[in-house]
N, C-alpha and C positions, 0 to 999 in steps of 0.2 A: 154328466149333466146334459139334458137335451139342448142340441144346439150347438154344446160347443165344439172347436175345435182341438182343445188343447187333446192330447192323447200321454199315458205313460210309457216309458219308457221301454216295459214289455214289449209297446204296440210296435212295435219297431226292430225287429224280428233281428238278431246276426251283430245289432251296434255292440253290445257289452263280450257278444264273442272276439271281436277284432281283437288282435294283440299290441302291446303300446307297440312304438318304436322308442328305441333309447340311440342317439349320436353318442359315440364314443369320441373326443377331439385327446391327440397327443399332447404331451406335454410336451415342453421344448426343452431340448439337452442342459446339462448344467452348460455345458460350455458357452451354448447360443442367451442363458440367461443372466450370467457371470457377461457377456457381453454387452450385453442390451441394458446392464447394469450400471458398465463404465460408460457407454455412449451417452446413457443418460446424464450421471455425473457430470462429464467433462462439457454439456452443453449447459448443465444449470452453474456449473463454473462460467462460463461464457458469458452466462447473461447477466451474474452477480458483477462482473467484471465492468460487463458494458455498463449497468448502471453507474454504477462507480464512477466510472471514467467521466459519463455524462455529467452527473452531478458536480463533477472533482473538474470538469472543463476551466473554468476561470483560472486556475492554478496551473493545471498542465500546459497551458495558453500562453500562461504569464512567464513562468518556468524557461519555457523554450522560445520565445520573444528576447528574453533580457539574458538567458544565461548558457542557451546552447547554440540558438541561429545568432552567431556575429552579424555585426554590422554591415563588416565589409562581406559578409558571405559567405565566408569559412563558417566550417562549425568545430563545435568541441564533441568529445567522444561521448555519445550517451547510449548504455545498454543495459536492454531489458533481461531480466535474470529467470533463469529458469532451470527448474522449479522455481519458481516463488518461496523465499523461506518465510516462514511465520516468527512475529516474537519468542525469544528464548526467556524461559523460563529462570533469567538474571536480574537479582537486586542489586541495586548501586544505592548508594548514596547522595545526596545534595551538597552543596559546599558548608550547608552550616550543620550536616549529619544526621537529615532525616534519610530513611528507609523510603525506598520507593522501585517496585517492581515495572521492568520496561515494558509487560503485556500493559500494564494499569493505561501506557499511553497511547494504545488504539480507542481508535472512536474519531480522531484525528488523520490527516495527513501530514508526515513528519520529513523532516529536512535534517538528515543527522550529519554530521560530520564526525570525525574522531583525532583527537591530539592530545597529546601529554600536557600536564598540568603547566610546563612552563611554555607555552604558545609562543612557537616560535611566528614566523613570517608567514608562511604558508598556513598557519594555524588562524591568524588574527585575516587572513583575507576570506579565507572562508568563513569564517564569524560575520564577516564585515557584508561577505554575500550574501550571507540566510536573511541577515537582519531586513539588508536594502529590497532584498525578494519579498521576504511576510507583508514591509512596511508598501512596498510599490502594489499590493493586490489590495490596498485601499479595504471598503467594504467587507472585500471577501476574504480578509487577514484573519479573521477568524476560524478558518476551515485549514488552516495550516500551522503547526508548529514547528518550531526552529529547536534544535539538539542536540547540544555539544557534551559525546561521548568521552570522558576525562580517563584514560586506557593505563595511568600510572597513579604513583604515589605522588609526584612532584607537585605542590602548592601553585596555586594557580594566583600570579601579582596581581594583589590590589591593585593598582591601576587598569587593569582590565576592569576589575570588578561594574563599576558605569556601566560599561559598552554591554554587559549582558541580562538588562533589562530586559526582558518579557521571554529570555531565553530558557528552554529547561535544561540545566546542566548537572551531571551523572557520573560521577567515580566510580569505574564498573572494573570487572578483573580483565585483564587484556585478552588472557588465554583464553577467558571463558568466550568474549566478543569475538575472536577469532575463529570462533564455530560456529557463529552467525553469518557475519559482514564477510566478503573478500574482496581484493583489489583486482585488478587486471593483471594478467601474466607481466613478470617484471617491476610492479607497482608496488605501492605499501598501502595500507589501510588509511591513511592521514593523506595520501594522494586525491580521493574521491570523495567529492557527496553523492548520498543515499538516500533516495529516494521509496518511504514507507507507506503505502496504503490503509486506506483509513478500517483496514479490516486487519491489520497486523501483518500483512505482508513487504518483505524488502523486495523491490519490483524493478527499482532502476539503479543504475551508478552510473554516477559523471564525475568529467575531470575538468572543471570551472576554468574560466580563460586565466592566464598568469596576471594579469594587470586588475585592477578594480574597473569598475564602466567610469564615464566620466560623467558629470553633472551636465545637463542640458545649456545652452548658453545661454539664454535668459536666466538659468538660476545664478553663474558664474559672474557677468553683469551685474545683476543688481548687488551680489554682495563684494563688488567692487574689482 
C-alpha cells in the first residue's frame, strides 16, 4: 500500500535464515533432589510445629508456671521426645465399655498419665494434677484434655469414680502402650505425664513434683 511502512517479512533478507538457539539446563542428581526433598520437609515440619506451639501458648505457659518451674526455683524434669511418635493405632475401652480409638483423640492437646485400675498414691496425685492444670487455664480449658491411660485389668474403686469428671479414661493393653509411651532410663511408665500434641504427636514427658501445689492463702482463709 502506498505510504506505508509496514513491510513482509521476506523484506528482511537472512531473519527466517537465523538458527533458533535451544539452552540445554542439567538436571539435578537424584541425590541433590532426594535432598532438597528432606530440607524441605523438615522446614514445613518446623513451621507446622511453630504454629502449634503459638496457638497451644496459653497451655504450654500454664504447664510450666504451675507444674515444672517450682516455686522455690527448682525444677522438675521435662523432656522433649524425639522423634516425636504419633498415636498408635490402639482401641481401649471406657469404664462403662464403649470402644474408642486413641487417634480419634487428636484435634486436642492431651495430658495423659498411665496406672493400673487400682490407683495407688502416685496414681490419684497425678489425677489430682491434670484435673487442677485443665481447671487453672480457665477459658482456655478447652484446648486441653486430661487422660488417664488404665494399662491393666484391675477395676478402678468407685470412690474415685466423682474425681474424674470431664476426664477421658481408657483400658488399653499395656504391651501394646508400651510401644508408644516410655519412661526415662530407670523409670516406669506410671512415673511420668505425657505430654500430646494436638496433631497426635507424644512430644514431652515429665516427672510432676511429689507433693500436690498448695491452695493460695486467701483461698485457705476464707474456708477457715
Amino acid at each position: 500500500m502506498p505510504g506505508s511502512n509496514s513491510s513482509s517479512p521476506a523484506a528482511k533478507p537472512g531473519l527466517l535464515e537465523q538458527p533458533l538457539g535451544l539452552t540445554v539446563h542439567a538436571l539435578p542428581a537424584p541425590q541433590e533432589a532426594a535432598l532438597a526433598d528432606e530440607q524441605r520437609t523438615r522446614q514445613g515440619r518446623r513451621k507446622m510445629l511453630l504454629v502449634a506451639l503459638v496457638c497451644a501458648a496459653p497451655v504450654i505457659a500454664s504447664y510450666f508456671t504451675y507444674y515444672v518451674v517450682r516455686p522455690e526455683g527448682r525444677r522438675n524434669h521435662g523432656e522433649l521426645v524425639e522423634p516425636q511418635r504419633p498415636l498408635p493405632s490402639i482401641t481401649g475401652r471406657t469404664l462403662d465399655g464403649r470402644t474408642v480409638s486413641l487417634p480419634s483423640l487428636q484435634g486436642q492437646w492431651l495430658l495423659v498419665s498411665v496406672a493400673g485400675g487400682a490407683c495407688d498414691a502416685q496414681c490419684e496425685r497425678h489425677l489430682f494434677l491434670q484435673r487442677q492444670l485443665r481447671t487453672g487455664l480457665g477459658k482456655d480449658r478447652d484446648r486441653l484434655d486430661w487422660v488417664w491411660l488404665v494399662a491393666d485389668a484391675a477395676p478402678v474403686p468407685d470412690a474415685l469414680q466423682p474425681a474424674l469428671k470431664g476426664a477421658t479414661v481408657l483400658r488399653v493393653d499395656g504391651a501394646q502402650l508400651a510401644q508408644w509411651l516410655a519412661p526415662a532410663p530407670g523409670r516406669q511408665l506410671a512415673d511420668h505425664l505425657y505430654l500430646v500434641d494436638p496433631m497426635g504427636h507424644w512430644m514431652m514427658r515429665f516427672r510432676p513434683r511429689r507433693t500436690p501445689p498448695r491452695p493460695p492463702r486467701s483461698a485457705r482463709t476464707s474456708n477457715g
